[in-house]
N, C-alpha and C positions, 0 to 999 in steps of 0.2 A: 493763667499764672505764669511768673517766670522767675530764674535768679536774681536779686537783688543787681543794682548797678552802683556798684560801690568806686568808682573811678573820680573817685569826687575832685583832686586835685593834680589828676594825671599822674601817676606814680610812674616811675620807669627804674629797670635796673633790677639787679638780685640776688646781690651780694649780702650775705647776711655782716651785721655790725655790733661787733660789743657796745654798749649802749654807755661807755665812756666818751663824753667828747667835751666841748668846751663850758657845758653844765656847772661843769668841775671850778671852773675860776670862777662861778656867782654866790653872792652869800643866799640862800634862800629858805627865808623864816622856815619853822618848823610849823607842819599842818593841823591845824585842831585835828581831836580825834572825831568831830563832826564833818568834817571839809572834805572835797576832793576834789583832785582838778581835770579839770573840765577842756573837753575839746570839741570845738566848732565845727560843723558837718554840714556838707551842701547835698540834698536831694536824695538823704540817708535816714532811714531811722531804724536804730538798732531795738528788737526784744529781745528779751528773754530766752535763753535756751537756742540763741541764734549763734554762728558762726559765718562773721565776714569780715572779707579784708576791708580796709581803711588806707585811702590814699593821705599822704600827708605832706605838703609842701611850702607854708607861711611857716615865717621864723618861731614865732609863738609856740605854735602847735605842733612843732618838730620838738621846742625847749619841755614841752609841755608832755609829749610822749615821751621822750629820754629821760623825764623825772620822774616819769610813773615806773618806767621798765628798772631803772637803776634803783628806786625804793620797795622795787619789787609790790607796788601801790595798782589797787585796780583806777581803772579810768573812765570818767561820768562825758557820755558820750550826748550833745543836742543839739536841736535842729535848727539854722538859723532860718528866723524869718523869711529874709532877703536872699536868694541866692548870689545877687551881685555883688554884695557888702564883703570886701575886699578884706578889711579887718572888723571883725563884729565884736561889739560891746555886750555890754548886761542887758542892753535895752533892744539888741538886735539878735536876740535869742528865746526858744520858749521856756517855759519852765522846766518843764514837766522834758525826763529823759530816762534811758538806760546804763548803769551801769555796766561797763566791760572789762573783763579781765584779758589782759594781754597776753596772749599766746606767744606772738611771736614779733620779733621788730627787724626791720631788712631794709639794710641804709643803701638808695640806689643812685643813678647817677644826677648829677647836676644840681642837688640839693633835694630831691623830689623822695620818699620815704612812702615803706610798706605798715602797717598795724594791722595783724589781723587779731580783731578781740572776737572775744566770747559773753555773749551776752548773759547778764545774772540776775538783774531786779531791776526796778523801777524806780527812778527817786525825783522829788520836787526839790526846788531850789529855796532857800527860809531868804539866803543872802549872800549878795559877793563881796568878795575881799580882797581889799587891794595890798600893795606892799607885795606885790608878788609878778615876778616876769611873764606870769602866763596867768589864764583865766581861772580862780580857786573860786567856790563858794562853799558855803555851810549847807547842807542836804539835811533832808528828811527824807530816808528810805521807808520807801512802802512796801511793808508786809503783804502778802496776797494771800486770802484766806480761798481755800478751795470748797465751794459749795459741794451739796450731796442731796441726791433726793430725783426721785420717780423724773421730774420735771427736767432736770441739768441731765441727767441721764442720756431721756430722748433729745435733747437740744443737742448732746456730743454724738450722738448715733445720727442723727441728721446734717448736721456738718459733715461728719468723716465722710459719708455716704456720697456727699455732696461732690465732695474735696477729691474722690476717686472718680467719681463724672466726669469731674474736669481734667484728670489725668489721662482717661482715655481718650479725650477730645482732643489735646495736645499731640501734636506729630512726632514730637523729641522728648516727652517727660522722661526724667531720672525714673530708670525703673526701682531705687532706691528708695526710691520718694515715696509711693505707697504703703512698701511694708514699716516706712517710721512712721509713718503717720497711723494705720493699723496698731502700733504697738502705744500709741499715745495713750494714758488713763486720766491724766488730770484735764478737767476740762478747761482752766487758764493755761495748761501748755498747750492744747491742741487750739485753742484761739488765735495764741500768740504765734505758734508754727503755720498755720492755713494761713492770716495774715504777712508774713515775710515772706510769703510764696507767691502771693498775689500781685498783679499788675497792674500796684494802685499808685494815685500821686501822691507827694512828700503829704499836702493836706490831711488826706484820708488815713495813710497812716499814724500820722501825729494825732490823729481824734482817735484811733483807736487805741495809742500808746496812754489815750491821756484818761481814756475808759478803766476807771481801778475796777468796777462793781464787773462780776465775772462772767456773772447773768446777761448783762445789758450788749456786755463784749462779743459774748458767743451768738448773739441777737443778731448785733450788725455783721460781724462777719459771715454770718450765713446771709443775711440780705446780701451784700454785696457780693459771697459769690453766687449765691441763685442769677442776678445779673451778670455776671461773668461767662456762666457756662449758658447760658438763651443767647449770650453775642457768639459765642464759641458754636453754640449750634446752629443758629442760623448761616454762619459763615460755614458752615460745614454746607448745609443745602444749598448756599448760591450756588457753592461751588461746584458742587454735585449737580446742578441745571447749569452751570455754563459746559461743563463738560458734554453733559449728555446734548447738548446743541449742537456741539463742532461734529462734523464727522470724523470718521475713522482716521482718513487721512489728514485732515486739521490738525488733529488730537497730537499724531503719532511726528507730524512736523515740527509742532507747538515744541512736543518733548525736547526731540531730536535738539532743537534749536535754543533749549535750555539747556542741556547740557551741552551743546558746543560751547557755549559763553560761559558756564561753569569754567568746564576746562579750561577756557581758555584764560580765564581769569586766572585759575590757580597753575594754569602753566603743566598740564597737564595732556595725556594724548588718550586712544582708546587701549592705553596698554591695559587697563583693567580687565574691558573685555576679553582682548587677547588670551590675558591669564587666567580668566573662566572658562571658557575654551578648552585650553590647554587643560587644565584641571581635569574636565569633566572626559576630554579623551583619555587621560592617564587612567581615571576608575574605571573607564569600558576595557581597558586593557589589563587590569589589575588581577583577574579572576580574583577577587576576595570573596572570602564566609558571605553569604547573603545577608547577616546581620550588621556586618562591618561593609555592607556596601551601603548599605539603606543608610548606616549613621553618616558615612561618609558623604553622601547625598545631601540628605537633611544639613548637614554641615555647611556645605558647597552652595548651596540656596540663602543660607545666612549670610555665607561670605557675598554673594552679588548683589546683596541689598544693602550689606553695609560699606559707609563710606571709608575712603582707602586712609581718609586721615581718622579715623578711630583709632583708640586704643586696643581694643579686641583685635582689629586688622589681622597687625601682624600676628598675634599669639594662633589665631583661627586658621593662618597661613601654614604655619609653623606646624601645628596640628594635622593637619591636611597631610604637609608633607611626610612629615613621620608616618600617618597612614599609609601613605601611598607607596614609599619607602621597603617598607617591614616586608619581607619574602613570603607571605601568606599562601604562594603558592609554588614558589623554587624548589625545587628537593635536588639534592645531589643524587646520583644513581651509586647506590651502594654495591662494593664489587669485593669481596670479600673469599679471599682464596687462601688455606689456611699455610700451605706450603709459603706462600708468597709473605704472609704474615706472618712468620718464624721468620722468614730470611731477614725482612726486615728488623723487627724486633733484635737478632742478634748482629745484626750490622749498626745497629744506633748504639745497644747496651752489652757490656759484654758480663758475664754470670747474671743475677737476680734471676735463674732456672727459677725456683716457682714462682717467684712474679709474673713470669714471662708465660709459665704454663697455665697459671690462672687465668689471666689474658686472654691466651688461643683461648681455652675452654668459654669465655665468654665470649666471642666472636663465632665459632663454631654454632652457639644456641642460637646467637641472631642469625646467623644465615640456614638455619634449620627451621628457626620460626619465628620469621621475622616480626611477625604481626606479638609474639610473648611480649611479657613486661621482666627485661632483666632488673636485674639489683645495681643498682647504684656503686660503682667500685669509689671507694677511699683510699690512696696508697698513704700509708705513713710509714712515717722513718726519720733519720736527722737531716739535718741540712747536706747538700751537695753530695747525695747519693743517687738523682734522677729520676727523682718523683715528677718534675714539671714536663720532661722530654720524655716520658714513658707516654703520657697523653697526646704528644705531637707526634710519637711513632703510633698509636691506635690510628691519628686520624688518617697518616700514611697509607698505612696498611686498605684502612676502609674506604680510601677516596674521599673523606668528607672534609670539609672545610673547619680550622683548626684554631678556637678564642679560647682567651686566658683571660678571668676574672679574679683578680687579687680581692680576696675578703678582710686582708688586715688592717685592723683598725679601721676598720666599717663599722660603725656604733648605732648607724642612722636606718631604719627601717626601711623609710622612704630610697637609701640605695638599691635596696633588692627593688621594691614593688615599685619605686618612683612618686613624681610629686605629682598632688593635683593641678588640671591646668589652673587653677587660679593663681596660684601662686604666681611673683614674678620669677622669670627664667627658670620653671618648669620644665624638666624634663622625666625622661624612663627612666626607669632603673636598669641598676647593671646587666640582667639576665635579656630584655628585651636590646640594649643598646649593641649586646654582644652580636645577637642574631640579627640583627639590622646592618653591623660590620660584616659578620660572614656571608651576609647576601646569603641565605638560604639555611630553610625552616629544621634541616637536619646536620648542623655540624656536629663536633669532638666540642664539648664545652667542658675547659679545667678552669673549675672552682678550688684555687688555693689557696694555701693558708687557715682551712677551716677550723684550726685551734685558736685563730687571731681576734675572734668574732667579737666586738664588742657589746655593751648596752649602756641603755644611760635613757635621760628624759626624752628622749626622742623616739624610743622602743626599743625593743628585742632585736636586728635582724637575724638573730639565728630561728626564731618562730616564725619571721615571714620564708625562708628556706624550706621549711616543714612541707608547705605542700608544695617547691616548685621541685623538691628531692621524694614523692612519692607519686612515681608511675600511676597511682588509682585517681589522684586527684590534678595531677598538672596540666591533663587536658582541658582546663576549661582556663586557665593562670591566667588572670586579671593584674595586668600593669594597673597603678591608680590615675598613670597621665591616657593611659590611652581608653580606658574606661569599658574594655570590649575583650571577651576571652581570645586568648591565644593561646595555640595547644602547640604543648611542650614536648608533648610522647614519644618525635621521632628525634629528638636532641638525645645526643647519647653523654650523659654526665661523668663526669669522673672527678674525684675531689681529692686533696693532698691535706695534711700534715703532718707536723713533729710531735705532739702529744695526744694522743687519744683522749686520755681523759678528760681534756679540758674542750673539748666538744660536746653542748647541752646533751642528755641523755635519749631524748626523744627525737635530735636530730640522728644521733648515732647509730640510733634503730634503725632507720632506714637505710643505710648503708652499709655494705659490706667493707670487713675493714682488710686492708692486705697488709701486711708486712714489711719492710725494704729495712734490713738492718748495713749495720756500716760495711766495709771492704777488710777481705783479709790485704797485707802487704801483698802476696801475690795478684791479687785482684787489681789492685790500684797499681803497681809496675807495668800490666798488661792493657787499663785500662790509660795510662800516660801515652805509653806503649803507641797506641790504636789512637786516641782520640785527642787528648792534649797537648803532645809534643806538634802535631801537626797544625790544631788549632792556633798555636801560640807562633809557630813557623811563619803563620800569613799574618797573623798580626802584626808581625815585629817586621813583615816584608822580606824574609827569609824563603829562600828555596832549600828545599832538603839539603843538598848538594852543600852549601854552606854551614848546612850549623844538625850536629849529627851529636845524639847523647848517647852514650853507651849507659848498657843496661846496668853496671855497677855504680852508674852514677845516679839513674836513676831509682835502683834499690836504697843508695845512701841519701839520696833528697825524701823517700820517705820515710825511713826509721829515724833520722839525724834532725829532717826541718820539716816534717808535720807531725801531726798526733789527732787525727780526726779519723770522726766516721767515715765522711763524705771525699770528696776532692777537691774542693774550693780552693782550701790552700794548696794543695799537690800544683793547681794550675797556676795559681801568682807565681809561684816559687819558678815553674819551668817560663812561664811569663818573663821573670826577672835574669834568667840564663839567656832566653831570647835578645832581648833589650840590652845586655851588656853583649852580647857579640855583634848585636847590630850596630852600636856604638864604634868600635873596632873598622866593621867595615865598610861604614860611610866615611871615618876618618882614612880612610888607603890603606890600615896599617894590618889588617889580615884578607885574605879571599876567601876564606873556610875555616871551619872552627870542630874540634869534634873536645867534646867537654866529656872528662874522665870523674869520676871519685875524687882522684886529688887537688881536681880544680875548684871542688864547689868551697872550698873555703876564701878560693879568693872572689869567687864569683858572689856567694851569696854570704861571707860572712863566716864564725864559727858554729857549729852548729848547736839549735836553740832547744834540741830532746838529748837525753841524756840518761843511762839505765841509774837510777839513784836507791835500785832496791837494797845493794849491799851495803850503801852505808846508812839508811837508813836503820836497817834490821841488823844492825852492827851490837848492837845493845839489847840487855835485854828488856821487855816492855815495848817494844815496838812489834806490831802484826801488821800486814798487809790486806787490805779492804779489798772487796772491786763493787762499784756505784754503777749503778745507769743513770745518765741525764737525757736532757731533751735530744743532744747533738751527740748520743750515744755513747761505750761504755766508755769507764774510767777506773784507774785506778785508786785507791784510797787508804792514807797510813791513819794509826792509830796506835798514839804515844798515850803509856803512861808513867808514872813517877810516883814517887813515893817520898813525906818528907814527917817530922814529927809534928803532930798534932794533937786531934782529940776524936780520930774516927771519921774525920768527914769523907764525902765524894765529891769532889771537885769536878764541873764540867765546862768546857772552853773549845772556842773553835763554830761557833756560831750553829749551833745543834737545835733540831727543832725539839716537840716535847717525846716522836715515840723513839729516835735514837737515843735520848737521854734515860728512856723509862728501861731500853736494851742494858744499857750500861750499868744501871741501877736493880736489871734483872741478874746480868753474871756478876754483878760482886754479890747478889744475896745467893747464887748460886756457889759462889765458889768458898762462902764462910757456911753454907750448909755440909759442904765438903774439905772441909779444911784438912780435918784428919787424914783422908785417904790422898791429899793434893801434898801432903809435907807440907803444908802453911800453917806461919804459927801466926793463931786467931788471938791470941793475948798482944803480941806486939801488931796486928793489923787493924786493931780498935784502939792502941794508942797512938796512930799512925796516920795521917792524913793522905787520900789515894789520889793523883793529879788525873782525868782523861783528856788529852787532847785532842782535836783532830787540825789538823794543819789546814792551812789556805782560808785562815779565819775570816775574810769577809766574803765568805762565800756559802750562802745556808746553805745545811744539808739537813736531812733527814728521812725518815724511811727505817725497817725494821730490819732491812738487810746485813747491818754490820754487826747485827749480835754475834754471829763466831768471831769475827775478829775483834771484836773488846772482849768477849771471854779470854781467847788466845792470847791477846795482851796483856791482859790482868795477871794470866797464868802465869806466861813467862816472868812479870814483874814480881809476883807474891815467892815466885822458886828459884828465882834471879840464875833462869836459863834462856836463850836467845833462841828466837824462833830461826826458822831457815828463812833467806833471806829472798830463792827460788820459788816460795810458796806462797799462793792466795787463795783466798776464800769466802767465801757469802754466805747466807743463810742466816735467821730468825730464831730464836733460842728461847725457851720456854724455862721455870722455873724446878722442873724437873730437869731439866738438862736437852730435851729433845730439840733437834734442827727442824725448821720447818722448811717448808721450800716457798723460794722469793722469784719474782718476773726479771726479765731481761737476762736470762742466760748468755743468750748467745752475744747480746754485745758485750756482756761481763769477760764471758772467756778471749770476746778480741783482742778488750783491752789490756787484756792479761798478758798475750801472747806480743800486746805490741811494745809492754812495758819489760818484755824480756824475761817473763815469768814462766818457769816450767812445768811447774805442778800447782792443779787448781784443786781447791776443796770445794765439795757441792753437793746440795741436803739431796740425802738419797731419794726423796720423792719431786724431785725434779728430772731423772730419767729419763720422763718422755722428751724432753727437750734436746735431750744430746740429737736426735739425728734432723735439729736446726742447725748443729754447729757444722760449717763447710768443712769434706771432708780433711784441705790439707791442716788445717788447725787443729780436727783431731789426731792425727798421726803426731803432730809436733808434741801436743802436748802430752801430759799424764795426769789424770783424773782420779781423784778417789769422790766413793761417794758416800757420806756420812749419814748416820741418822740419829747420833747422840754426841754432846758437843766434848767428851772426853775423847771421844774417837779423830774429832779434826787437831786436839792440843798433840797426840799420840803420835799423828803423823807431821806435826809442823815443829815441835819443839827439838833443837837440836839434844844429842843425847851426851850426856855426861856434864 
């Protein structure tokens, strides 16, 4: 059997072509709904359920395929009698043909055209029709009825049988080609398939096209290949006794001396060899897992059999190397001195003390037992507080080699575990590409961003995670491209992000989670101080010597031009101080610069922070909030007003539903107490009550601002003005009680950085005070509440 030889009119070229051309200028009747037009085929004959290209090159039959593609029309494809017959008529054709539907049409060079159709039925011709620039006739499509019965049965169970014979006796068969023919049920498809596979002439297959009865078909095509496969095997045995005739040396000359003229035909040398070779040295030296050698073997033995122009080649190459690649046996020598691992740690970051002590303590266990399964560290916190450099100081410390895998906006499964080789440009996934980078089986691997995870139709990859972040099960971690365990156990994990919560539940088990809240100002002045002013020095090509900030300027570029947790902006900002002095003195016109306080207005501008509590709280029905976000605390006002109406609660400001349920809590709280509040509940239900919270396109919500919409309610219903020094948080109950809310300690930063002096805070949030760094408690004054009459008491100014 072999592929069809569908070259019929030499096609060349590859350009695919909209199937507009000069069609366009002919008037050309419209087709009975009988008709179809017809094209002329030399040494082709298309069936049923077949798939082949079609050369097409006479003017005709190029007019004749661009009407069928352009009318979106299938096409009646037959054999011409004559092969020679230059332009064939009605009478130089047979009747009997297949229908094709046009896949595809591919205008190539010099006039010469591609069709590759798809074969769909069988039809006889009643008659042709002229009045037409190409060859139209009137058809009668043949139904094909599919017999059944004990008898067709075994006729299709003896062809199939047959038909795989013969595939083993072929030296190149499409390994494809078996299991379609395996999955064939009807017994006119599997006729009509075993037929276009066979290496018969145009005659034999036009008698078998012209076989309707389905019985008679499956007949002769098993006769004919029973013939097929006794030439097939006999040529198997000549060959088999010319062989065993030559001798050894014959044999292995004969070879030798076939493949030199290969080669040399295809311009080729013994680099193949060479690179088998080489290959199979690289695995003796590999030390790999005994199971990853043997694949890799087995592999290696495919590759020298197969030819260097397959398709497989290069992917099996590719494969190979990646094997051979991957550190299956490198380890870094762990050296872990815990002295030395403080030094560092506080030479890279300065405060995050219990980060830092959590840390040793986990270095400490490994080097006590090394062989334990630690916990997985997670640092979270906001952005640009050194979550990412906390893991490049671990790998410091430890000696080990130091990858960063960004997870955000990873949606795709196949990123963690990787693709199968089949695919094209198949690769590993992130966690093995990583350890392939660090050249060896034990570095620092920070997984960041693990709140960014996404999912979608392609999988979870936070579930593929699961077992490459559980020490019990990582030793065996199966990549999908490399299809072979690789143990994970001595990679020491570490992962980052900004929101806890939004990392799956069952990934976050596994992990211990750490902490990193934002900087007080003293922090970030010391840490500009130490690590950014210098940074931004080489950048801008600055020597100290030149460009020198004093410490007032630096206190005033953080309270004045940032407002964050982290230090991102602290660094553009001394960035932007860099860059205008550098400007200065590549132009001649300073040698040194030392930037005061009062320069930074002209350097960076007026300044973009500004204390806005007092006019805010200038009125009364304003309270001051304090939020936690993702990028740490904030503060938060909370306007209300008051105007005639009919009772209602008005709420604005882009509120989710439980800060709105808070709001809708203190006002039924504060009409339950009206009496002892001095509000009068007769005018407060003729009355319509505004809540606002300002920075309307910006959701909030959370149950934290219940004190401060009480507080603001209060002041508004007793038209007294809270203190202007004062903030507050906590959750409010319909009895009046505080409850306590999370993110303390970034709440009190932001309080302190928004110039606030006195914080309010639900008395059963106590344990958390000694989270808050100690110079922020001294600064500030804390009461701590636990019924929400108690926080109006101390926040409402008096008289």
């Amino acid at each position: 059997m072999n592929t069809l030889d569908t070259d019929n009119e030499s096609p060349q070229g590859s350009e695919v072509e909209t199937p507009a051309s000069e069609s366009r200028s002919l008037v050309i009747p419209r087709l009975p709904e009988d008709a179809l037009i017809l094209l002329p085929v030399r040494n082709l004959v298309l069936f049923p359920n077949m798939v082949v290209p079609v050369g097409v090159g006479r003017s005709r039959s190029v007019l004749a395929a661009r009407q069928a593609v352009q009318n979106d029309q299938p096409i009646g494809v037959l054999l011409q009698k004559d092969a020679s017959v230059e332009d064939p008529g009605s009478d130089d054709l047979h009747t009997v043909g297949a229908i094709g539907g046009v896949m595809r049409f591919v205008n190539g060079r010099e006039g010469h055209h591609h069709l590759v159709l798809q074969g769909l039925q069988r039809f006889r011709v009643i008659e042709f029709l002229d009045d037409y620039p190409f060859l139209v006739a009137r058809v009668e499509r043949i139904e094909e009825h599919q017999p059944a019965g004990a008898e067709v049965d075994a006729r299709m169970l003896a062809l199939r049988d047959k038909a795989l014979e013969a595939l083993e006796l072929l030296p190149q068969a499409p390994q494809e080609l078996a299991g379609a023919l395996t999955s064939i049920e009807e017994p006119g498809v599997l006729a009509d398939s075993v037929a276009g596979y066979l290496d018969l002439g145009s005659a034999e297959r036009q008698e078998l096209l012209e076989t309707f009865d389905v019985e008679a078909r499956l007949e002769r095509v098993l006769s004919l290949l029973d013939y097929r496969v006794e030439v097939l095997k006999l040529s198997q045995k000549i060959s088999e006794r010319t062989h065993e005739t030559m001798s050894e040396r014959q044999r292995e000359a004969l070879l030798r001396e076939q493949l030199r003229s290969i080669q040399e035909e295809l311009g080729e040398s013994d680099q193949k060899g060479e690179e088998i070779r080489e290959l199979e040295r690289r695995i003796d030296e590999a030390q790999m897992p005994e199971e990853v050698d043997s694949q890799a073997r087995k592999e290696l033995r495919r590759l020298e059999r197969m030819p260097e122009g397959a398709g497989e080649y290069s992917m099996l190459r590719t494969y190979l190397d990646w094997l051979l690649e991957l550190p299956w046996s490198v380890q870094r020598t762990e050296d872990i001195d815990i002295a030395r691992s403080r030094a560092i740690l506080d030479e890279d970051h300065y405060g995050l003390e219990p980060v830092k002590r959590r840390i040793l303590e986990h270095l400490a266990v490994r080097k006590l037992n090394p062989d334990g399964r630690s916990p997985i560290l997670c640092f979270v916190g906001p952005p640009g507080v050194g979550k990412t450099s906390l893991g490049q100081s671990i790998a410091r410390a430890t000696g080990r080699d130091f990858m960063r895998a960004s997870l955000g906006g990873v949606h795709d499964e196949a990123e963690i575990r990787g693709h199968r080789r089949t695919y094209l440009g198949a690769l590993p996934g992130k966690i093995i590409q990583s350890i392939h980078k660090a050249g060896s089986r034990n570095p620092v691997m920070m997984l960041d961003e693990m709140d960014k995870l996404g999912g979608g139709i392609q999988g979870d990859p936070s579930a593929a995670l699961l077992e490459v972040l559980d020490p019990a099960q990582n030793g065996t971690f199966q990549d999908n491209y490399l299809g072979l365990p690789f143990d994970l156990t001595e990679v020491f994990f570490v992962a980052t992000a900004n929101v806890p919560d939004q990392i799956p539940g069952p990934l976050r088990d596994r992990m211990e989670m750490i902490e990193i809240p934002g900087y007080t100002q003293e922090e970030k002045v010391e840490i500009a101080r130490r690590y950014l002013l210098d940074r931004q020095r080489q950048s801008a090509g600055l020597s100290e010597a030149q460009l020198e900030v004093t410490d007032a300027a630096l206190h005033r570029i953080v309270s004045a031009y940032t407002r964050e947790a982290g230090c991102r902006q602290l660094e553009r900002e001394l960035g932007s101080v860099a860059r205008h002095v550098a400007v200065r003195i590549a132009e001649g016109r300073l040698e040194q610069a030392t930037i005061d306080a009062e320069d930074l207005t002209t350097v960076l501008g007026p300044p973009r922070h500004e204390s806005e509590v007092a006019m805010r709280t200038s009125v009364p029905g304003v309270a001051t909030g304090l939020a936690w976000t993702p990028v740490g605390g904030d503060i938060l006002f909370i306007e209300a007003n008051r105007s005639r109406g009919t009772g209602r609660l008005v709420l604005t400001g882009q509120l989710g539903d439980v800060m709105k349920e808070s709001a809708q809590t203190a006002l039924s709280l504060i009409k339950s107490r009206a009496e002892g509040l001095e509000v009068d509940l007769e005018k407060l239900q003729s009355d319509d009550v505004h809540v606002h919270v300002p920075a309307g396109a910006i959701p909030k919500d959370g149950p934290s601002a219940g004190v401060a919409m009480y507080s603001a309610l209060v002041s508004l219903l007793t038209d007294r003005c809270l203190r202007e020094d004062v903030a507050m948080t906590g959750e409010i109950t319909l009895r009046g009680l505080v409850l306590p809310v999370g993110g303390i300690k970034e709440k009190v930063l932001a309080a302190r950085r928004a110039g606030i002096t006195t914080v309010i805070l639900p008395g059963r949030n106590r344990k958390d005070f000694d989270d808050i760094p100690e110079p922020v408690r001294e600064s500030l004054q804390f009461h701590w509440v636990d019924h929400a009459e108690e926080a109006t008491a101390i926040a409402l100014r008096s008289g």
